[in-house]
C-alpha positions as CSV (number, residue, x, y, z in Angstrom):
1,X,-29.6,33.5,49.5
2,X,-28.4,31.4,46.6
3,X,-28.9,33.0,43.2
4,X,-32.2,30.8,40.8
5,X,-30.9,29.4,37.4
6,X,-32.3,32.1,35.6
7,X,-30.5,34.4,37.3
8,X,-27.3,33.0,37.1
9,X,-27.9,33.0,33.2
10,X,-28.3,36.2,34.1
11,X,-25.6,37.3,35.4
12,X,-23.5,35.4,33.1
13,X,-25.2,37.1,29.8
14,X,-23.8,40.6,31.9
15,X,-20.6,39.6,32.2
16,X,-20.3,38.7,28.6
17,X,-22.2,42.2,27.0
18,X,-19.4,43.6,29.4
19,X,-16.8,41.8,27.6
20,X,-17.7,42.6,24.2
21,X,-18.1,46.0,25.1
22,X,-14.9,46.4,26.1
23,X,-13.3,44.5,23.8
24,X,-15.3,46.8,20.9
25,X,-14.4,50.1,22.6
26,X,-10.7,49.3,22.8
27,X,-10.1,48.8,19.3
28,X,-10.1,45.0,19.8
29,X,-7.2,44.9,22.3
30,X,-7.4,45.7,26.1
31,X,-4.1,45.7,28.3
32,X,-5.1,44.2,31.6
33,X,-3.2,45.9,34.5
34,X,-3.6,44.0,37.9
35,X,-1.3,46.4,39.5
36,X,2.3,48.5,38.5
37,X,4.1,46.3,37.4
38,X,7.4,46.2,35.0
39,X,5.9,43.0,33.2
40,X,3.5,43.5,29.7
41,X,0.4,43.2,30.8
42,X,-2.2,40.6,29.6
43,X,-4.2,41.5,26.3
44,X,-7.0,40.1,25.3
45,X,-8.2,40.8,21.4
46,X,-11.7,39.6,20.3
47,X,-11.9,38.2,17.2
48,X,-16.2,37.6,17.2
49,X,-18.8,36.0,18.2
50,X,-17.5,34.5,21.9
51,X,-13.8,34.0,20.8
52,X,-11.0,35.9,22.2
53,X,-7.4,35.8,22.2
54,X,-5.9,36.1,25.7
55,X,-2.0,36.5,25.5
56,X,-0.4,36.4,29.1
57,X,2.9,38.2,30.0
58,X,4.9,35.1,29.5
59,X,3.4,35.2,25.8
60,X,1.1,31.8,26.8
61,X,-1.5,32.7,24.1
62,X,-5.1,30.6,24.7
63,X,-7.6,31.3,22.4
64,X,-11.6,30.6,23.5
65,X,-14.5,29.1,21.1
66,X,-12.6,29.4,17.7
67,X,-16.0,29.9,15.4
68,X,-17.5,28.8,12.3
69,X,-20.8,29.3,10.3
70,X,-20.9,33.0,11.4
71,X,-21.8,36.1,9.1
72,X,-17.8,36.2,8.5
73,X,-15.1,34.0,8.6
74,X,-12.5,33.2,11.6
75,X,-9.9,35.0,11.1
76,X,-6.7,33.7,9.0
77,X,-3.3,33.0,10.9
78,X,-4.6,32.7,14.5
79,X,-2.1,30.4,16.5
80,X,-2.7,29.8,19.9
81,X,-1.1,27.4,22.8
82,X,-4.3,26.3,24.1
83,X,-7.7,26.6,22.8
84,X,-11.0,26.2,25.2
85,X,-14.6,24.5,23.4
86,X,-17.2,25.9,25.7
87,X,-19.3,23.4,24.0
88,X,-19.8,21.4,20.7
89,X,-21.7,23.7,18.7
90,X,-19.7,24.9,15.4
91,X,-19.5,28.8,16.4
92,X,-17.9,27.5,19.1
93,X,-15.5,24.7,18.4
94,X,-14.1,24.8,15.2
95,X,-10.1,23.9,16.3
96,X,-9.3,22.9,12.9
97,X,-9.1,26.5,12.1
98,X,-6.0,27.4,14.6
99,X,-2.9,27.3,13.0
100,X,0.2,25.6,15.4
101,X,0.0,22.4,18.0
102,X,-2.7,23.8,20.8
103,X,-3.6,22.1,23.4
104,X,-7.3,21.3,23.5
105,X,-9.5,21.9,26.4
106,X,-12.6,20.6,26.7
107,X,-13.2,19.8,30.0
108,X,-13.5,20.7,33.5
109,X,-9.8,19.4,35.3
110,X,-7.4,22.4,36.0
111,X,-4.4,23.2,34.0
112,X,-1.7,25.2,34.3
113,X,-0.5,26.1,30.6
114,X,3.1,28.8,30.8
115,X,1.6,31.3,33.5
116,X,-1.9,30.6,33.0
117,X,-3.9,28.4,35.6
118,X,-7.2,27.4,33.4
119,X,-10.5,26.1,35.7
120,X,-13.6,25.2,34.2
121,X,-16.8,25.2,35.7
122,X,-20.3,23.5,34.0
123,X,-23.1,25.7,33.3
124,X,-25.8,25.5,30.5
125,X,-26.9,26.7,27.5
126,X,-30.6,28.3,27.0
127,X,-31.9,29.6,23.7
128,X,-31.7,27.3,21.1
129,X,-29.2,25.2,21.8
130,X,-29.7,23.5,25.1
131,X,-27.5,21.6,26.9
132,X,-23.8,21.6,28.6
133,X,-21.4,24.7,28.7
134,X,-18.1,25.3,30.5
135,X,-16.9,28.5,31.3
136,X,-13.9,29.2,31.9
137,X,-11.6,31.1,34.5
138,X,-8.0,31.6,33.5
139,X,-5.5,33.0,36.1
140,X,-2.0,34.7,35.7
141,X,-1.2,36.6,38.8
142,X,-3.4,38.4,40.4
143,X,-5.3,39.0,37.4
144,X,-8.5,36.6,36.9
145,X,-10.2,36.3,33.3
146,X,-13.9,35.0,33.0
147,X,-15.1,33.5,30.1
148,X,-18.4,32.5,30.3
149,X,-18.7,30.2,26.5
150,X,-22.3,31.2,25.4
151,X,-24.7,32.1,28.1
152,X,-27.6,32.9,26.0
């Protein structure tokens, strides 16, 4: 049985509470262990509202929805390889604000960035802001990182 649209908002609002959560229980950085391993493992460090900084073993650092217009500021000093807009809206896009040379993904083709293999996949926004949203999947080894851009 294939899951309604409302549902799949759903489930995409879960996965994203789940996030947050553990990024605010873990003092704002979670190790991600696939399996023993002598590498570092994967961190990711969220930095608020739906923007994170994932940093793979490699040191590949992408960093997802750099914000704006929020109750505080994005953080000073953020550099990033690559940078994923789930969508246009300004607490979601603001690039200008990541300091280095990233490489700006917008869209939907896979990449393959250092040791990171980035897919995204088109959903859409509800709430107040209606319209398209990619999510994102980002892949370094066996480990598998869902971003799902704003699923509210």
């Amino acid at each position: 049985m294939l899951a309604t649209d409302q549902e799949k908002k759903l489930i995409m609002k879960r996965i994203l509470v789940l996030l947050l959560f553990a990024a605010f229980i873990t003092a704002t950085q979670i190790p991600v262990h696939a399996v023993q391993t002598d590498e570092p493992p994967i961190t990711i460090q969220y930095l608020g509202i739906s923007s994170f900084l994932i940093t793979a073993p490699d040191g590949t650092q992408i960093l997802t929805d750099p914000f704006s217009g929020a109750p505080y500021p994005f953080p000073d000093g953020i550099e990033a390889d690559v940078v994923t807009v789930s969508h246009r809206h300004p607490d979601h896009s603001n690039v200008r604000a990541v300091e280095g040379d990233p490489i700006e993904i917008r869209d939907l083709e896979p990449q393959e960035v250092g040791m990171v293999e980035i897919t995204g996949y088109h959903t859409e926004h509800g709430g107040s802001y209606s319209g398209d949203v990619n999510m994102y999947v980002f892949q370094s080894g066996d480990v598998k990182i869902v971003h799902p851009g704003a699923p509210d």
